[in-house]
N, C-alpha and C positions, 0 to 999 in steps of 0.2 A: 232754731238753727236751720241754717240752707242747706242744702244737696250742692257739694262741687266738683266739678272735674277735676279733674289731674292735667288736666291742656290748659296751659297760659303763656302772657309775655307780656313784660313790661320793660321801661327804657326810664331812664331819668339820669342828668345829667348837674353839674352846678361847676362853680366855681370859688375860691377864693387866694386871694392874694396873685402871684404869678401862676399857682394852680387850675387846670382846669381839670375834671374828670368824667367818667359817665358811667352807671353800672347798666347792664342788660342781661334780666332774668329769663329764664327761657324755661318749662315743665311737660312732661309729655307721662304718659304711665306708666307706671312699673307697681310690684309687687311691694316693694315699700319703700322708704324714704333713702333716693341715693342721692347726695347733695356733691357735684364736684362744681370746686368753685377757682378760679384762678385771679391772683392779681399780680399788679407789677412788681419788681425787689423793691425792700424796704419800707411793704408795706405790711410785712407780718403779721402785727398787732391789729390792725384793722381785720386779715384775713380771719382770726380766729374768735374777733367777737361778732362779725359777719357770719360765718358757720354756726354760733351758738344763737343768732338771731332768726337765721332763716328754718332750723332745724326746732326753734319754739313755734314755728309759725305752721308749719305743714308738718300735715301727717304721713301722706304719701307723696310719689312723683318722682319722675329723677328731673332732678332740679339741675339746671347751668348757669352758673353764674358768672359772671365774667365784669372783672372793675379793669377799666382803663383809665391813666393819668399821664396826664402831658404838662411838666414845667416850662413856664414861657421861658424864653431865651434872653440873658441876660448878659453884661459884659461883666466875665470875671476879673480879679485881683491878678495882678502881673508882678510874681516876685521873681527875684534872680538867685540862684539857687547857691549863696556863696561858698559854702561845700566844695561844691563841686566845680566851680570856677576853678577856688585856686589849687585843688589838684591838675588842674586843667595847664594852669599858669607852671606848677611847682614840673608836670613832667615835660614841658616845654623847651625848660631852661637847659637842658643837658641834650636837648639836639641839636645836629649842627645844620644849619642852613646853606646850603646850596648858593653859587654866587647868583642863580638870577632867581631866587625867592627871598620875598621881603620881609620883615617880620610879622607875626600877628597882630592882628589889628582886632579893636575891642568889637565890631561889628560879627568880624568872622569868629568871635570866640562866643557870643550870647547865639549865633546858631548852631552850633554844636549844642545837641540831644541833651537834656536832663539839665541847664542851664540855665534857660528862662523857663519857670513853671508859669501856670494859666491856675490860678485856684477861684472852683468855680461856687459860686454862691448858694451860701447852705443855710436850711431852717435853724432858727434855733428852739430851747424845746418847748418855749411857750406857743410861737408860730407851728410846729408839727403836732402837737395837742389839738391845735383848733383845728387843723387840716383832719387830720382822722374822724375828729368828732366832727364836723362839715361831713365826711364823706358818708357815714353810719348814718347821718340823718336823712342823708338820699337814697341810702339802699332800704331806710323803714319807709320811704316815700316808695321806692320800686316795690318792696313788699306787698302794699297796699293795694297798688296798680294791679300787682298779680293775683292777688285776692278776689279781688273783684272781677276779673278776667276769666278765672276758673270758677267762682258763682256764677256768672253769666251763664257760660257754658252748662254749667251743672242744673240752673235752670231746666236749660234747653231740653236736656238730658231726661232731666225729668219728669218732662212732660210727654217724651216718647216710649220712657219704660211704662208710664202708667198706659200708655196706648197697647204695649203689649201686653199686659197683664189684662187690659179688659177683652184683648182680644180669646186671650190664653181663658178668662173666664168665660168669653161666650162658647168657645171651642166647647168645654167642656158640660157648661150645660146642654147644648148639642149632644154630644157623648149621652148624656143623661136621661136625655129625654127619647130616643130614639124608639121607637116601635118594637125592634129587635131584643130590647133590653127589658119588655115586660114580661113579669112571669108565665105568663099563658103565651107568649111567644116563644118564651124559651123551652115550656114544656113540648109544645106541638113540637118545633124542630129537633129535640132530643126523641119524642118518644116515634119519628119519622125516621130519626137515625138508629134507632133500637129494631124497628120494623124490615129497616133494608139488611141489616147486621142479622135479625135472627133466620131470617128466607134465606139469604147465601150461606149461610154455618151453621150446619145441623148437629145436632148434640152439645150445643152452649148450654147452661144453665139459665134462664131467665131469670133466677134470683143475684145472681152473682152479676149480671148484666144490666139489671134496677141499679144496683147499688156502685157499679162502675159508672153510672151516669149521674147518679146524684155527685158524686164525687169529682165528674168533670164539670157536672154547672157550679158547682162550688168553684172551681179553679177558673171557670170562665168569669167568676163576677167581678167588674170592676168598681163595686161601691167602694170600698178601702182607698182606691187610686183618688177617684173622684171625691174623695171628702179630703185626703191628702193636697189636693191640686189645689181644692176649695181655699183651706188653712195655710197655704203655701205662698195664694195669693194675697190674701188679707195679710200676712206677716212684715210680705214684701211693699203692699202700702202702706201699712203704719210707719215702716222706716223710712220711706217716701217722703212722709207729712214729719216726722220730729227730724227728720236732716242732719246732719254732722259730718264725720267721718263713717259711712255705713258701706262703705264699697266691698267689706273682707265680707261682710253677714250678707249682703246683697247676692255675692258670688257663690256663697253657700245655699243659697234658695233656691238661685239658677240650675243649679246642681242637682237640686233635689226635686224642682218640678221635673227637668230633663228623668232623673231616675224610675217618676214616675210615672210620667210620661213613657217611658220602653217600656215598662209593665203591661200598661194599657194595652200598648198594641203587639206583645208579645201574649195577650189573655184573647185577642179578638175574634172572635169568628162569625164573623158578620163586615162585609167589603165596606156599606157604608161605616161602619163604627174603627175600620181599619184606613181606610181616608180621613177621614177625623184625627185619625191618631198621628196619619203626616204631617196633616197641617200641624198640629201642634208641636211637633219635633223643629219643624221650620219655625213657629215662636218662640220657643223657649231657646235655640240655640241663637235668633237673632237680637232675646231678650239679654243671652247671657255678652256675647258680644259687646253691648251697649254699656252693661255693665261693667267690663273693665277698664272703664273711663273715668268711672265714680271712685273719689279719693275716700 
């Protein structure tokens, strides 16, 4: 399976009979799957196996969907509405005309309203069966398009998280490897900070003062972060490589490298190992960014 974005568009359009139509998909991100779809009246029935089509297709997105249909124009049926004629005629007959008006004449009585109808030419249900099922086969054709539109992307995508993550893993082998971070570094600078601490404070305990310090290089160690980072990232390339819908688990990793990430440089006490720990707040948050693009 691929890695896809939640960004696409596709367009597809066809015809049949006096019908023309076109759908235009359109997907951007969201948290899960919002499908608003609009079509013309009287096309119902297409609208709601349209929504049951595009909603088996994707998993996330807010999805737009939009069907236009245009019937050609055609000359309708011309009936006379005899109804209403001869009421027309029947309340006629009991007015009185005026000496310089003429009688009714058959032209000026089919202009008067509701008279002559226009009845305009209508599918019947074998023609509006083929229309709908025509128009379903262009929105699986637009489907398609969009499919492919957000793979592409999701590609793209993927080749930039993996750039942060190997970024994110050299950061922290940096982190790891740093001078400051060996035990005979870290003794000397403890037992220098035990040295200045016991000259200015007379009547400390030196035993109670050993043991407040093993207690702080304890709290200063960042192995746990660093093996966390380590496991955080290999999680987040394996879902890289098997592809699917991985965008929610993706966003959860982002999460938890950032968590431990603040550890790190909340444990620092060493300025290089505390720049370190910037740079990597800036990839992880521009890692997790990226990520909410991934469906």
């Amino acid at each position: 399976m691929t890695v896809a974005s939640m960004t696409g568009f596709a367009r597809t359009q066809g015809s049949l009979g006096p019908w023309s139509y076109a759908w235009e998909l359109k997907s951007v991100n969201a948290k899960g799957l919002d499908l608003r779809l609009r079509a013309p009246p009287n096309f119902d029935a297409v609208e709601i196996k349209a929504r049951a089509a595009i909603s088996a297709r994707l998993a996330r997105g807010s999805v737009f969907a939009n069907l236009t249909a245009r019937r050609a124009e055609e000359e309708g049926n011309v009936r006379v509405n005899r109804g209403a004629l001869d009421r027309l005629l029947a309340a006629l007959e009991g007015v009185p005309l005026p000496s310089n008006l003429g009688p009714a004449t058959l032209d000026g009585l089919l202009a008067v309203r509701g008279v002559i109808e226009v009845v305009e030419p209508e599918d019947d249900e074998a023609q509006r069966t083929a229309l709908e099922s025509s128009v379903l086969n262009d929105l699986e054709k637009a489907l398609v398009a969009l499919l492919v539109s957000r793979r592409e992307e999701g590609a793209a995508l993927a080749g930039v998280l993996q750039e942060r993550l190997a970024r994110i893993g050299t950061l922290a082998a940096h982190a790891d490897a740093l001078p400051a971070r060996q035990p005979e570094a870290v003794r000397e600078r403890l037992a220098q900070q035990l040295l200045r601490l016991m000259e200015s404070a007379e009547g400390l305990d030196p035993a109670r003062l050993h043991q407040e310090a093993v207690l702080l290089a304890v709290k200063a160690d960042i192995r746990e972060e660093l093996d966390r980072l380590e496991a955080h990232i290999a999680s987040a390339r394996k879902l890289l490589a098997d592809g699917g819908p991985i965008g929610r688990r993706l966003d959860f990793l982002s999460q938890e490298l950032g968590r431990e990430t603040n550890t790190l440089c909340a444990k620092s006490n060493d300025a290089t190992l505390t720049a370190i720990g910037l740079d990597l707040k800036i990839e992880v948050e521009q890692l997790r960014e990226q990520v909410q693009n991934i469906e």
